[in-house]
C-alpha positions as CSV (number, residue, x, y, z in Angstrom):
1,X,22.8,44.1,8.9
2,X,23.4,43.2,12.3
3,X,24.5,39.4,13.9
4,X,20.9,38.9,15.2
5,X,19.3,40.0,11.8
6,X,21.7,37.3,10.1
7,X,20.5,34.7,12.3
8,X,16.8,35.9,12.1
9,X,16.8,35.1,8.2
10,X,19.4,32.5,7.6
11,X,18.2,30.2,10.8
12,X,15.3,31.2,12.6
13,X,12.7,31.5,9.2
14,X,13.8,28.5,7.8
15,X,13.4,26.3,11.0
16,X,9.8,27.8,11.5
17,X,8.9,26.7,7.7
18,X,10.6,23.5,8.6
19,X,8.3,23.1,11.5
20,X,5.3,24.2,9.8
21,X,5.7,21.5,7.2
22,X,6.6,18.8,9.6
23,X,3.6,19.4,11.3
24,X,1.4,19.3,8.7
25,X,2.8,16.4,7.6
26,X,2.1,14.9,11.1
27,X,-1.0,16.0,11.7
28,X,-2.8,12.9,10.3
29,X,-0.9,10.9,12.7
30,X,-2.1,12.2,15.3
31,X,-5.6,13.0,14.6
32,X,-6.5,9.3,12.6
33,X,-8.5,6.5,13.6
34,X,-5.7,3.9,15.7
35,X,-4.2,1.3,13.0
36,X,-4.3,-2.3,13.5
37,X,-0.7,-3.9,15.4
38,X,0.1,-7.7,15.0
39,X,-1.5,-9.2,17.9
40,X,-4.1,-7.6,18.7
41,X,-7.9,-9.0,18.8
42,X,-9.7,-8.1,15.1
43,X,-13.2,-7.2,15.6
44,X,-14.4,-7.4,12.4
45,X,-16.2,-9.6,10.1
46,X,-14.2,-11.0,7.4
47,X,-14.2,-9.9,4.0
48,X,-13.5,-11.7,1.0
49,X,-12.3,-9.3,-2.0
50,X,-12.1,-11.0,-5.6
51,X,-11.5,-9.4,-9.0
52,X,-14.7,-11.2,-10.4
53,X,-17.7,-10.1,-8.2
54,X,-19.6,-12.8,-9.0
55,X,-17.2,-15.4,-7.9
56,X,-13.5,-16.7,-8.4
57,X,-13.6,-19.0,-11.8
58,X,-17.7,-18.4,-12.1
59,X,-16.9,-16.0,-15.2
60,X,-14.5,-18.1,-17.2
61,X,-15.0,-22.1,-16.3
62,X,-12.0,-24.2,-16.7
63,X,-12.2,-27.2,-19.8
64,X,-11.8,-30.5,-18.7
65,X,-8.2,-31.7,-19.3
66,X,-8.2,-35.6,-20.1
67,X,-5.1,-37.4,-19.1
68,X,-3.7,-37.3,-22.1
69,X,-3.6,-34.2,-23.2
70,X,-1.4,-31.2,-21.9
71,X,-2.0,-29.4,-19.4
72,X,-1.8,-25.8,-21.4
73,X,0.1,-25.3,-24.5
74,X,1.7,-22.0,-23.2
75,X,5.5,-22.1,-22.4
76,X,7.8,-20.1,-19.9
77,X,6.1,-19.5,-16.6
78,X,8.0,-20.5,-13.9
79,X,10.7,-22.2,-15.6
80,X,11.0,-19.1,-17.4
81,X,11.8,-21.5,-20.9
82,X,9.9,-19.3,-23.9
């Protein structure tokens, strides 16, 4: 096997499947729709998104709390004290 065989297999093939896959993995980059920077003008209407299509709270009302009472009867949270 000669020096120019050796470099052929052990150098040249895997830099071209190296290339290939870069490429590939490029090629959205290049060919997408431009993204949206900080700064720039947004030209589109706004768009609310909720987990309850019908309204935030519309599904499951709150009870009235009287001053009295507790607020909840569930511990941890925040304070993390369970």
């Amino acid at each position: 096997m000669s020096i120019v065989q050796t470099i052929l297999v052990y150098a040249l093939i895997p830099a071209a499947i190296y290339g290939v896959v870069a490429l590939i993995t490029l090629r959205s980059k290049f060919a997408g729709t431009p993204r949206y920077r900080p700064g720039q003008s947004w030209d589109y209407p706004p768009m609310w998104w909720s987990g309850n299509p019908e309204g935030i709270g519309a599904a499951h009302p709150h009870p009235e709390v009287s001053s009295g009472d507790r607020a909840g009867t569930a511990a941890g949270g925040a304070r993390g004290s369970w």
